[in-house]
Each structure stands twice: as structure tokens, then as C-alpha cells.
C-alpha positions in Angstrom: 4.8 -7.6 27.6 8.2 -8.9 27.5 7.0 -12.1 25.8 8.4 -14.2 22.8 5.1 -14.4 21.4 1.8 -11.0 21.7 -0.9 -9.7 20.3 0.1 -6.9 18.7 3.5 -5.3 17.5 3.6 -1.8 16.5 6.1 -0.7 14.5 7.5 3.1 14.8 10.0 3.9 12.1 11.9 7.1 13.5 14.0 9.3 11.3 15.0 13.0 12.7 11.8 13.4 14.9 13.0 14.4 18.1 11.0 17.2 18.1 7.9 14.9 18.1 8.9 11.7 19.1 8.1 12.0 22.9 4.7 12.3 22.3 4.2 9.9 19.6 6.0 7.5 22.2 3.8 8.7 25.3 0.8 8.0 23.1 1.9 4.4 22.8 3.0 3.6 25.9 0.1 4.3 27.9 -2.6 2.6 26.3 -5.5 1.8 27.8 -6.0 -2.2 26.7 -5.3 -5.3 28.7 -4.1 -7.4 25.5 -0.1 -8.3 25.4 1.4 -5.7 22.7 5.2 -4.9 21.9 6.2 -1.8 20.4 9.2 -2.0 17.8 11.1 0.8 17.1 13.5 1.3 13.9 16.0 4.2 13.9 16.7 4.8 10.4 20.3 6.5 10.6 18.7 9.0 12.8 21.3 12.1 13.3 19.5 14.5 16.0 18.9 13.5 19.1 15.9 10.6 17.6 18.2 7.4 19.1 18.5 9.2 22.6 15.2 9.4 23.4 14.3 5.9 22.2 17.0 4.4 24.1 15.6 6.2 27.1 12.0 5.1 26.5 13.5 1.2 26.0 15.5 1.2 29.2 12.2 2.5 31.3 9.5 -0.1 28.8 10.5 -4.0 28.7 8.3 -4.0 26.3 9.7 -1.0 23.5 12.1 -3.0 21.1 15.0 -1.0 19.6 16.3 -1.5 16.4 19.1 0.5 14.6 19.9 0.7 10.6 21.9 2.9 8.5 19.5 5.4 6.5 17.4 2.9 4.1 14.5 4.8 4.0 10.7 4.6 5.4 9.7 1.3 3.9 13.0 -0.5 4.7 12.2 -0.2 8.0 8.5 -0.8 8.0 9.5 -4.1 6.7 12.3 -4.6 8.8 9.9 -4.1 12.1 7.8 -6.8 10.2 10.5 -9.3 10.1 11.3 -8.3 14.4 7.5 -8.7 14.6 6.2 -11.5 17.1 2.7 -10.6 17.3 0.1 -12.0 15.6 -1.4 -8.4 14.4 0.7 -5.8 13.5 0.4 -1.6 13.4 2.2 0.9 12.3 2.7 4.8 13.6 4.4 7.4 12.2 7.1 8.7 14.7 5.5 12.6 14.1 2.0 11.2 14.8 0.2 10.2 17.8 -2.8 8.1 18.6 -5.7 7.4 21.4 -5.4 5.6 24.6 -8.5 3.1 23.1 -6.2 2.7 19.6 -5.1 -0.8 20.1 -7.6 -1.9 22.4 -10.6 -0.3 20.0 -8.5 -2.0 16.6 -7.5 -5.1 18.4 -10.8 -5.8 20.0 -12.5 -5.5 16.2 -10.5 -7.7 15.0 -10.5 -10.7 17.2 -14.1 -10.1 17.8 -15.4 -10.6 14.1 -12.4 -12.5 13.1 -10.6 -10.2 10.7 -8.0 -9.5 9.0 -7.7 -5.8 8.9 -9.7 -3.4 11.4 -9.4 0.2 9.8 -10.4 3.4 12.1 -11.1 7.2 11.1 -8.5 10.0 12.0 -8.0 13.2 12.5 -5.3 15.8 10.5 -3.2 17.8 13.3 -1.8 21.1 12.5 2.0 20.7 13.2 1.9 24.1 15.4 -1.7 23.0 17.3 -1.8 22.0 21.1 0.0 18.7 22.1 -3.8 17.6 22.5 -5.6 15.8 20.0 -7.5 18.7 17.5 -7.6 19.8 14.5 -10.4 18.1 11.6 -11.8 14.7 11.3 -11.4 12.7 7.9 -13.7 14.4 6.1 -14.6 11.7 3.8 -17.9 9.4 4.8 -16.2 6.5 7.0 -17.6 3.9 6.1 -18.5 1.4 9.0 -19.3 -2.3 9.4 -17.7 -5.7 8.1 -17.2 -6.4 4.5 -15.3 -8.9 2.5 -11.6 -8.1 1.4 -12.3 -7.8 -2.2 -15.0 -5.5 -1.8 -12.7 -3.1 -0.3 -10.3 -3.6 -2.6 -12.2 -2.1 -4.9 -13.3 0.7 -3.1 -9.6 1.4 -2.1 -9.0 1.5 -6.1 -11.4 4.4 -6.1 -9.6 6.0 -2.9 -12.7 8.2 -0.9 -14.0 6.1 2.0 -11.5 3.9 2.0 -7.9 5.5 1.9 -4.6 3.3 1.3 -3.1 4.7 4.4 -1.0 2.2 6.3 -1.3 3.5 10.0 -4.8 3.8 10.6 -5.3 0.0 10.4 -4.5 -3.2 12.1 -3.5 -6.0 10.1 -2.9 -9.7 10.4 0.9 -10.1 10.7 0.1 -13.5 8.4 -1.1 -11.5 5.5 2.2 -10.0 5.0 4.4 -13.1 5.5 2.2 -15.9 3.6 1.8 -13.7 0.2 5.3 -12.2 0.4 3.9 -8.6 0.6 6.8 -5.6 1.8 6.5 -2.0 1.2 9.2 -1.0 -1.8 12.5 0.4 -0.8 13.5 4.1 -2.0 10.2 5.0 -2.9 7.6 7.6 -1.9 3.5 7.0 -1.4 4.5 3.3 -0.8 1.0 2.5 1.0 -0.7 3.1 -2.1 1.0 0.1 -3.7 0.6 -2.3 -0.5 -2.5 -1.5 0.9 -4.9 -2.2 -1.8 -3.3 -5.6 -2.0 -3.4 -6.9 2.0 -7.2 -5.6 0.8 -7.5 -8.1 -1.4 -6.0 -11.0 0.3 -7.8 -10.7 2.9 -11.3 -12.7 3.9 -12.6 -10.0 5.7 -12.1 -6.4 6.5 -13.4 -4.2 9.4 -14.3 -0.5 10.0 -15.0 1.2 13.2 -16.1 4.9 13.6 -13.8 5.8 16.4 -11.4 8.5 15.7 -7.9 7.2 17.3 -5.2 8.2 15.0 -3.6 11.8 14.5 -1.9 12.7 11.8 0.6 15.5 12.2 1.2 17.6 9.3 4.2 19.0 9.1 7.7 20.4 6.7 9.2 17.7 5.1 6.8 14.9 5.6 5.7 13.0 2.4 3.0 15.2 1.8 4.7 18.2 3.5 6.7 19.0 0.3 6.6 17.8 -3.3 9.2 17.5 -6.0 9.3 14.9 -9.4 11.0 12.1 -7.7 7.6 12.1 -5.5 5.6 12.3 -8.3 7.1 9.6 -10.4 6.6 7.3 -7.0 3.3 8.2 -7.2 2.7 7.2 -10.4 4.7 3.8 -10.0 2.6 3.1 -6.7 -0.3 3.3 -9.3 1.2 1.5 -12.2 2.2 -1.3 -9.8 -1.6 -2.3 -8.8 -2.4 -2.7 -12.7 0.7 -4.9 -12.6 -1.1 -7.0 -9.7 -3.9 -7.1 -10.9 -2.7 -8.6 -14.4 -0.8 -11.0 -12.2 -4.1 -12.1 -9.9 -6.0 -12.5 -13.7 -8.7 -9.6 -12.0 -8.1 -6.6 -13.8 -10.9 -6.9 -16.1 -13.1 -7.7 -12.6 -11.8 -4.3 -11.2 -11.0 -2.1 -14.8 -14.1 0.2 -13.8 -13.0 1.3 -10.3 -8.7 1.3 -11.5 -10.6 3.8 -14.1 -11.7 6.3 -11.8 -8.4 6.2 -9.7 -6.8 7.0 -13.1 -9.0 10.4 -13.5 -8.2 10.8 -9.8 -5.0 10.8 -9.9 -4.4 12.6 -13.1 -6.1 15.5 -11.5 -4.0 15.0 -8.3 -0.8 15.0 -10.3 -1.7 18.2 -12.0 -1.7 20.3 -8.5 1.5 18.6 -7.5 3.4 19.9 -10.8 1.6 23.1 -9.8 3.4 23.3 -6.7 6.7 21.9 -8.2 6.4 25.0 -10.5 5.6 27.7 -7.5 9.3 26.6 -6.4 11.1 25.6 -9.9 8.9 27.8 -12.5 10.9 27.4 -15.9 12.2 23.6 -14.7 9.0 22.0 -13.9 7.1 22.8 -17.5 3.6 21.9 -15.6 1.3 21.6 -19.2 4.2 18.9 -20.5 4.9 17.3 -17.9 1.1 16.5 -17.0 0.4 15.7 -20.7 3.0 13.2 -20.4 1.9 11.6 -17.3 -1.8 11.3 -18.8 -0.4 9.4 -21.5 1.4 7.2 -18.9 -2.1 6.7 -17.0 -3.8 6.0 -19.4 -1.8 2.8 -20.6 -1.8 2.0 -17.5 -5.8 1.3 -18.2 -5.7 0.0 -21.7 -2.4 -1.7 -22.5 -1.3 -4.1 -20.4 2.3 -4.6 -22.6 2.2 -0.8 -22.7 1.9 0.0 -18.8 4.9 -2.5 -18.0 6.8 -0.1 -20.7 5.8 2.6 -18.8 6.7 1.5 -15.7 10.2 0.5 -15.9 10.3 3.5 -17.8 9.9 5.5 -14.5 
């Protein structure tokens, strides 16, 4: 595994997870698949013991690459595994998470079989304090199954219920990051949601298994583990940034209906995260302004194309 040239890289960026990173790294390295696969590790700046156990892993796998970087952040090294990358399908796994023996083989096996460009499987949320075992709840949105054409999905991932913009439950053609110049924006939060949606929709066509093979851990201080107004201004850039796509692809009148109902979505999803901002910050976080102000920014983000650049680089 060793090789200038696999299947598959998977790229593991790791940042102050030694309490889970054996696991996630056990997980990986004893999968049950006979295809040629790498695994690409990026320490981002890690200051606990993180960069130990990597560097023990690498010097027992030929095939674990290590990679280290000052602190840049999540999607700095997302795309800097992209650009180590010499396989011809890529992953990625969160360093807290962990997956199934049958994960590559399962997602790998899809895709060369149909001949696709992304291979999505369902998942499973893991309490952070539950067994090392896989357990805890499936999805519980309907997975959808079967194979579809790219820009079908990417509509349904506008409306984000059966298909969800994560990036790790998903294989995807290495090529359809490097020919449409696609990398995950530094420094900000909810990233997927502005990359996903778009290797959707260059891709020709999309898979979906049923096979539940990825866990994800939640856990303090994750993305979703905490919430403050940096986060939520990321999220609502991630959003504004498809409408900015689209206007550039010439589609958003194509897609306006679905884009619509992510709007309404999200609008309600905002509201419970300045709900929580207020349970810590109660006179800072001024939930009824603050959501009225990030309706407004939503909704220009549907009706004024001039207007939701404005609002963007306003954020």
C-alpha cells in the first residue's frame, strides 16, 4: 500500500484528539477490502499527545502518511491531504470518529461498480461517553438508496433531509476536486455545506448504499458540540456561498424552489443556535434581533442577487 499511485486516500485531519484518535486510527487500519488505499494524516498544530500517536501508527503502517502544519484550521488541512492525495477516490474521517471494517471496501466497491463519482453511505450518531463499539442511533432521516444523476442530488442536498452535505460519509472522485478547482474555505465553520452541494453538482452520477459504516462521535468542542456567533455567521456564509454558485453556473432560477426551502430551514436552525448562544451570553446575544437580522440576510440571499453579494461580504 506503499505505492505512488491507489485507490483510495483517506484523509484524517487531527487536532487535540488523543483521547480518540487510537480508535479512529484502528478503525482505518484494519479494513476489510483488498483494494490499494493510503491513509493521509494532517496534524494541525496538535499540542497533546495527537503527533505521538500518529507517528507511532506511521512507523508500524507503510501505508499511514504523516503530514505536519502549524494550526490552519480543519479545512486547511482537508485540502492539504487533497493536494498529498494519490489515489484516484478520496475520503475523509474525522479524527474523533470511527468507521466499519466494510467502509472502504462497501464505498469503493459502489463506485467502481456503477461508475460514479460519489458513493454516499448512512451513519450512525455515537454518544461521546458510549462503549468503544459501534451504538448509539442510525440517521434518522429516510436514506435514500440507488443511483441518480449529480444534479438531481444537488437539489435534494439544497433541501438538506435525505441527503445531508456531510463530507465524511462519502467517497468521492479525487478528479472532481482538482479539475473544477473546488477546496473547503479556510477559517470557517460548517465548510461542507458550501463544498458538498457543489462536487453534487459536477458530478455525472451519484450513488447511495444503505449500509451503515460511519460513526459519528459527539462530543465538547466539536463543531456542533458548542455554538457561538462566529459559528453562526459561517453558517450563514456556507449558505450565501451556494446562491453565489449558483448565479455563477446561470442555474439559480433551475434550483430557486429547493434553495427556498433551505432558506426556511435554516432560518429556523439559526433561531435555536442564538437560543443556545443566549443560555451562555443572555444580555449579549439579543436572540429576537439578531434572528430578525439574519432573516433579512436569508432572504436576499433568495431574491436579490446584487443584494446577497452585499450581504455576504458583509459577514
Amino acid at each position: 500500500m506503499g505505492n505512488s499511485q491507489c485507490d483510495v486516500s483517506i484523509i484524517v485531519p487531527v487536532y487535540n484528539v488523543e483521547k480518540y484518535l487510537r480508535r479512529c486510527l484502528d478503525s482505518l487500519v484494519n479494513q476489510d477490502c483488498d483494494c490499494c488505499y493510503e491513509i493521509i494524516v494532517v496534524n494541525d498544530g496538535s499540542k497533546d499527545g495527537s503527533l505521538a500517536i500518529v507517528k507511532e501508527y506511521a512507523e508500524k503502517y507503510d501505508f499511514i502518511k504523516l503530514f505536519s502544519q502549524e494550526n490552519s484550521g480543519q479545512a486547511v488541512a482537508r485540502n492539504k491531504g487533497i493536494e498529498l492525495a494519490c489515489g484516484e477516490y478520496v475520503m475523509f474521517v474525522d479524527s474523533d470518529d470511527f468507521v466499519s471494517p466494510r467502509y472502504i471496501s462497501r464505498l469503493y466497491g459502489t463506485a467502481v461498480a456503477f461508475d460514479c463519482d460519489i458513493v454516499q453511505c448512512n451513519y450512525r450518531n455515537h454518544g461521546e461517553k458510549e462503549s468503544q463499539k459501534p451504538s448509539g442511533m442510525n440517521n434518522i432521516f429516510v436514506h435514500k438508496q440507488g443511483v441518480y444523476s449529480g444534479k438531481k442530488i444537488f437539489a435534494e442536498s439544497l433541501m438538506d433531509i435525505t441527503v445531508r452535505s456531510y463530507v465524511w460519509n462519502k467517497i468521492y472522485r479525487r478528479s472532481l476536486f482538482t479539475q473544477n478547482s473546488i477546496v473547503f474555505p479556510p477559517g470557517m465553520y460548517f465548510e461542507d455545506l458550501a463544498i458538498v452541494p457543489r462536487l453534487f453538482y459536477h458530478s455525472a452520477r451519484v450513488a447511495f448504499i444503505s449500509d451503515t459504516l460511519y460513526y459519528y462521535v459527539h462530543r465538547p468542542g466539536s463543531t456542533t458540540g458548542d455554538m457561538s456567533k462566529k459559528k453562526i455567521a459561517d453558517y450563514m456564509k456556507a449558505y450565501g456561498s451556494l446562491r453565489v454558485f449558483m448565479d455563477n453556473c446561470d442555474v439559480y432560477p433551475e434550483y430557486s424552489f429547493f434553495y427556498g426551502f433551505l432558506r426556511r430551514k435554516m432560518s429556523v436552525t439559526i433561531y435555536g443556535m442564538l437560543l443556545r448562544c443566549w443560555w451562555n451570553d443572555p444580555v449579549g446575544t439579543m436572540v429576537m434581533s439578531s434572528h430578525k437580522r439574519t432573516r433579512k440576510y436569508l432572504k436576499l440571499c433568495c431574491v436579490n442577487r446584487n443584494g446577497e453579494r452585499k450581504a455576504v461580504k458583509k459577514l
